[in-house]
N, C-alpha and C positions, 0 to 999 in steps of 0.2 A: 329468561326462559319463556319459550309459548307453552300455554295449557291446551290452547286448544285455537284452533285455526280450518275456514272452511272459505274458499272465495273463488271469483271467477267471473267474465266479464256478464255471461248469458247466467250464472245463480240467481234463481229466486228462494230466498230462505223463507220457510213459511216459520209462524209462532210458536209451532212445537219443534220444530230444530232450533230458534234461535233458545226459546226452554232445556230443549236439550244440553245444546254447545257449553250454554251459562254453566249448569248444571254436572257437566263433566269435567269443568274448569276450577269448580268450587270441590269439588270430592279430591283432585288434585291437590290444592290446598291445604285438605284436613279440616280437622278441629278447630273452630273459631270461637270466643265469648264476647266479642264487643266488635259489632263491624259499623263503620261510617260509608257510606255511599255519596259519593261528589259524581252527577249529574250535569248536566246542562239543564237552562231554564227552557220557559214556553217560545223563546229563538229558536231552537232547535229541536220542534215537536214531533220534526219526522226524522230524527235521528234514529227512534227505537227507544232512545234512552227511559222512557217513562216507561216502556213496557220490560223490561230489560232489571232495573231495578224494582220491579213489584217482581218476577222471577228470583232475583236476590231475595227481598224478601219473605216469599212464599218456602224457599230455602234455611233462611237464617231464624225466619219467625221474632222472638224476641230477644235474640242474639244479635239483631240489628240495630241497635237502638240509634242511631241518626242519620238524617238525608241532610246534606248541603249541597244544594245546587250553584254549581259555578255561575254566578252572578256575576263574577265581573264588575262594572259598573252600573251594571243594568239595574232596572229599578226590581225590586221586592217580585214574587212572584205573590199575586191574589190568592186567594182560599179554591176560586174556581175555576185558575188557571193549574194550581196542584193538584184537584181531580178530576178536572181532563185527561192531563197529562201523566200522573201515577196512580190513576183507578183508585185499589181498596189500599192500596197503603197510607195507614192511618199520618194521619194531620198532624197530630202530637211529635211527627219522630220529627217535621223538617223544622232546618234551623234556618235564620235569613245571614248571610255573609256583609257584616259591615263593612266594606272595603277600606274607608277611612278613618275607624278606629279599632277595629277588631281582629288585628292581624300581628306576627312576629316575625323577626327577621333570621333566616338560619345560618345566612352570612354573606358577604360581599362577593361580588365576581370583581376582580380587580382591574381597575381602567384601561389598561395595557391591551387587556385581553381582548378587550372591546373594543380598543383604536385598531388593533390588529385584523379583527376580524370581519370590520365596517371599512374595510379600506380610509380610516382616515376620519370616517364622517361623523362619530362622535369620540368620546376620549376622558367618558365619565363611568364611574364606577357603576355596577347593578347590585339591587339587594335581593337576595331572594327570600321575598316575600309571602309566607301563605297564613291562613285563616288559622286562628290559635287554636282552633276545635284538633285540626289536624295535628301538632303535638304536641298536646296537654290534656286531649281528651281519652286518654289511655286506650285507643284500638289496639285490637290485635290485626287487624285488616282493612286497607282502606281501597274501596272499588270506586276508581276514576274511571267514570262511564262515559262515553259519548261518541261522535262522528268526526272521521277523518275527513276532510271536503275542502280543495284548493281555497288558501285567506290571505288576505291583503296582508296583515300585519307580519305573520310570522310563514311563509309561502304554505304550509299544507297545516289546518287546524287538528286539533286535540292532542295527545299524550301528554307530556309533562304542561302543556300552554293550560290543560286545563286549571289543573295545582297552582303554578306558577301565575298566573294572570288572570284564570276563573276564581280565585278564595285569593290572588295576592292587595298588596296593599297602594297607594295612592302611587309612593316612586316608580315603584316595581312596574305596575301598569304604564306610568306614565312613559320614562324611561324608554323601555321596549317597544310601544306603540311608535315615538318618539325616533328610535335605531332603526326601525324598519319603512319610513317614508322616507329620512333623509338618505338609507341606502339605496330605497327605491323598488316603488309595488311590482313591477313590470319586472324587474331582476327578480323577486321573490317568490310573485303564485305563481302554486303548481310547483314548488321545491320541495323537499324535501329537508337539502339540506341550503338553513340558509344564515345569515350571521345571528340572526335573532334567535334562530332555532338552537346554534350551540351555545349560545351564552345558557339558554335554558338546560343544556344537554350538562356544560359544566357545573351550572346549579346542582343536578341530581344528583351527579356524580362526588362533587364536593359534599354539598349538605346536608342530601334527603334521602341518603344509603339508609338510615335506621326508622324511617317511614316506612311501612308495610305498605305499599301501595304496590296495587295488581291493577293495571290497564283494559277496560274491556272497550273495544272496538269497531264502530260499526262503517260499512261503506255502504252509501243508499243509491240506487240512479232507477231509472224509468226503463220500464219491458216497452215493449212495442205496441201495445195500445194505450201508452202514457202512463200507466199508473204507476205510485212510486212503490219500489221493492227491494228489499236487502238483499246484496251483492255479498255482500265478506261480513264475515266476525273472525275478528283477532283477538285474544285474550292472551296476555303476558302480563310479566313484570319490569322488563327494560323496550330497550328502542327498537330489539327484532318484530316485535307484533306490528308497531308503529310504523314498522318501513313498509311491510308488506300491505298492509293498509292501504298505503300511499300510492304504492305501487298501482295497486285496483285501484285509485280514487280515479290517476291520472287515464286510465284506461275509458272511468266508467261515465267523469266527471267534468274531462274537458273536453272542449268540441272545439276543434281545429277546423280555421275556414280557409275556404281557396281564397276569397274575395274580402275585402274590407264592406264593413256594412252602412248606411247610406242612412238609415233608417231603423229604430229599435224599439219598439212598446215591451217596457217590463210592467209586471204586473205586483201591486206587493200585497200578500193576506192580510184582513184583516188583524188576526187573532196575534199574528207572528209581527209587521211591522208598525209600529206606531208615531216611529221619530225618522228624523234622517240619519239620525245616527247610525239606527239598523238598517234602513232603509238607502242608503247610500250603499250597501252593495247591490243594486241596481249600476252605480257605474264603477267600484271595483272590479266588479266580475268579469264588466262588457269592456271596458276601455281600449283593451288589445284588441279588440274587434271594431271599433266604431270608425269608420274614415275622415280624415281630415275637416272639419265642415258641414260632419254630419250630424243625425239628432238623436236625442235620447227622449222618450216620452215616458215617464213614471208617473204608473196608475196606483195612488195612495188615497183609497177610500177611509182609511182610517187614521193617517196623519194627524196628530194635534200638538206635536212637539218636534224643535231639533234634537234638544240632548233629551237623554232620560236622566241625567243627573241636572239638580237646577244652575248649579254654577256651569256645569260645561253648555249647559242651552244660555246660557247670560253671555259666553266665550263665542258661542258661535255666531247669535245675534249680532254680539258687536264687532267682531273682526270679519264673519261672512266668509265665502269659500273662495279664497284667492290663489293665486298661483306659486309652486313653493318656492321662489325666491322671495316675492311677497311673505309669504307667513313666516319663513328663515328672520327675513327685517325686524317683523313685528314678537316675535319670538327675541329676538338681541334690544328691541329698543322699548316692549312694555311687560313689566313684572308680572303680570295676573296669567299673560301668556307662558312665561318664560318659566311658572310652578305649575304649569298644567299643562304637560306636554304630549299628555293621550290627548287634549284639544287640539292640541296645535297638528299632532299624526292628524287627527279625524278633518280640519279643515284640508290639509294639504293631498291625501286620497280623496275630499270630496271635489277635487278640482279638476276640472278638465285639461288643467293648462293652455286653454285659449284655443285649443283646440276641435271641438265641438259644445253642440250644444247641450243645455239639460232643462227642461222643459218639465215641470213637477204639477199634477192635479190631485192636489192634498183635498181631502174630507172634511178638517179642522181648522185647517190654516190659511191666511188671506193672502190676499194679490201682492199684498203692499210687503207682508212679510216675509213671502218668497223672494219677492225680486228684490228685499232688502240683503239676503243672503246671498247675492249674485245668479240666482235661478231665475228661467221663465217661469209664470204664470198661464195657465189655463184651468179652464172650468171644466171639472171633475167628470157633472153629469154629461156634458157634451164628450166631453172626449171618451169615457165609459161604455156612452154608446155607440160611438164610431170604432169602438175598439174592444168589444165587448167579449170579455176573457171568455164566457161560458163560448161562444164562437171561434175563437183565433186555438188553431195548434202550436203546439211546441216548433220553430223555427221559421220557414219561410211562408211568408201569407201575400196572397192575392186581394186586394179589398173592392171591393164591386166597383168604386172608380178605376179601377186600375191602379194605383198605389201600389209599390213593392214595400212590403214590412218584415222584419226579425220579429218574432215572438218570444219573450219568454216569462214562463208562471211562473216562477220561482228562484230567484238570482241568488238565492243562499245556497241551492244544492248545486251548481256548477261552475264552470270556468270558459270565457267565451273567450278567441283568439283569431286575428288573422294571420295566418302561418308564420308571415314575414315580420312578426311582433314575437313569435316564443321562437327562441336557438338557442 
């Protein structure tokens, strides 16, 4: 059921409608005495999500008593990444999501399902996995918040992937990350529906019927003098909010090019990327887009790590971004890979396939340990200033040599393609 629903490709939502929308979604509801809010972390700080659930909570008051932010793998959020990002909502309520011991399993998707609906390309069972808070922590309401926005892993981000793989546990993560490279990222951003996505779909359906969770939904893209603004809120409780979401994403979110791109400077924030891990949506996003032999320049002022988890930065270090027959080998012929198979996803989307280039100017990181991972190396402050974000727009740049460039600030809120790449 939607409670409430408002989108559109030219909508700017300002802060007292998206207060509003919340607001008229929650009195639908009713009576509440114990609500949990599952968020996204400081990844996603232009989602909305932070302001969105201090509205919940200005609502619920102390009816609200927990925040867990879909961590995922991601590391812990800080004390002063939680009030940036959720202002006055007090510090006491958030909980940290241990992904590797802190989690229950609500039941098996059975292997069939999965051989079935990966065409073949795995043929192992799923757990679905979420953070014990969610049921053993007695809500009566559980507000899964966050951004719908074309991903690698599962083709269009949030609804149940929050639950499912934001609070799930080591397999569940692993597993899924794992379904969705060896079916293939190019088949999947920008879906909707995609194999990864109904194994999730059959998770809720089998498992997580007596979870109270309500979906609030946002879709963000850029007005015309670049700044970023909310396009849609969808608030439900099954996959109709979710579709219509997606619906706007792909409207708002992908850019469809005549021409394969030659050349591409992404740009990554400080606050938001710090590893490759996150920061390798720089060439998820653009892949479809990039031409044969072309280059990729990522501008990573704040770089100081691959993985945000220590063992997947030790995975990445030593197997490095190789091409996915490569990582398939090494995935069948060394154990450390072959139980850690969100590694093995994350190498096989960090790879170009031989294809173009990817040319990294980390903040943190040396020469030596970039091009140990299979990346170029360049210097940071040189290319910063040949390429200096407060300067370049959003898409095509002239550069005073004459240089043709793609720009883009921000590779988490889009989906870049050359036409003859999406069908």
């Amino acid at each position: 059921m939607i409670y409430f629903e408002a989108g559109g490709p030219q909508l700017e939502l300002s802060q007292e409608e998206l207060k509003q929308g919340i607001q008229q979604a929650l009195e639908k509801l009713g009576e509440r005495k114990k609500v949990l809010v599952v968020p996204p972390d400081i990844t996603r700080y232009h989602s909305q999500a932070g302001l969105l659930t201090q509205f919940a909570y200005d609502y619920y008051g102390a009816h609200l008593t927990d925040v867990l932010p879909a961590l995922g793998t991601h590391a812990p959020m800080s004390p002063p990444e939680i009030e940036k990002m959720y202002g006055h909502v007090p510090a006491s309520l958030f909980r940290v999501h241990d992904w590797r011991k802190d989690v229950v399993t609500l039941g098996d998707v059975p292997s069939d399902y999965l051989e079935s609906v990966s065409e073949g390309r795995v043929s192992f069972s799923w757990p679905a996995q979420v953070n014990s808070l969610l049921l053993e922590g007695g809500h009566d309401l559980i507000l899964s918040i966050g951004q719908v926005v074309p991903h690698e892993v599962v083709g269009m981000a949030n609804y149940n992937k929050n639950i499912f793989v934001g609070t799930g546990g080591p397999e569940g993560i692993n597993k899924s990350h794992f379904m969705g490279a060896a079916y293939g990222m190019e088949r999947m951003m920008g879906r909707a529906d995609t194999p990864v996505r109904r194994v999730l779909n059959y998770a809720s359906e089998h498992f997580a019927r007596d979870l109270p969770i309500v979906y609030v939904q946002t879709v963000i893209g850029r007005n015309d003098a670049g700044l970023l603004v909310v396009r849609g809120l969808f608030i439900g409780d099954d996959e109709a909010c979710f579709l219509k979401a997606s619906e706007l994403s792909l409207q708002v979110n992908f850019q469809m090019l005549d021409n394969p791109l030659k050349k591409v400077v992404v740009y990554l924030e400080p606050e938001e990327f710090k590893s490759t891990w996150l920061g390798n949506k720089s060439i998820y996003r653009t892949r479809m887009a990039i031409a044969d032999e072309g280059e990729l320049i990522v501008l990573a002022p704040a770089l100081k790590e691959f993985g945000e988890d220590a063992e997947i930065d030790r995975l990445i270090r030593k197997y490095g971004y190789q091409t996915t027959p490569e990582i398939l080998k090494a995935v069948a012929n060394n154990r450390d890979l072959e139980q850690n198979l969100s590694a093995a996803a994350h190498l096989i989307h960090g790879s170009t396939e031989g294809r173009f280039s990817v040319t990294y100017c980390p903040g943190h990181i040396s020469r030596e340990e970039i091009e140990s991972v299979n990346y170029k190396y360049a210097d940071p402050e040189e290319m910063m200033k040949r390429y200096d974000p407060g300067k370049l727009k959003d898409g095509y740049n002239t550069m005073p040599d004459g240089e043709e460039i793609y720009y883009i600030s921000n590779p988490a809120l889009g989906l870049w393609s050359w036409k003859e790449n999406f069908k």
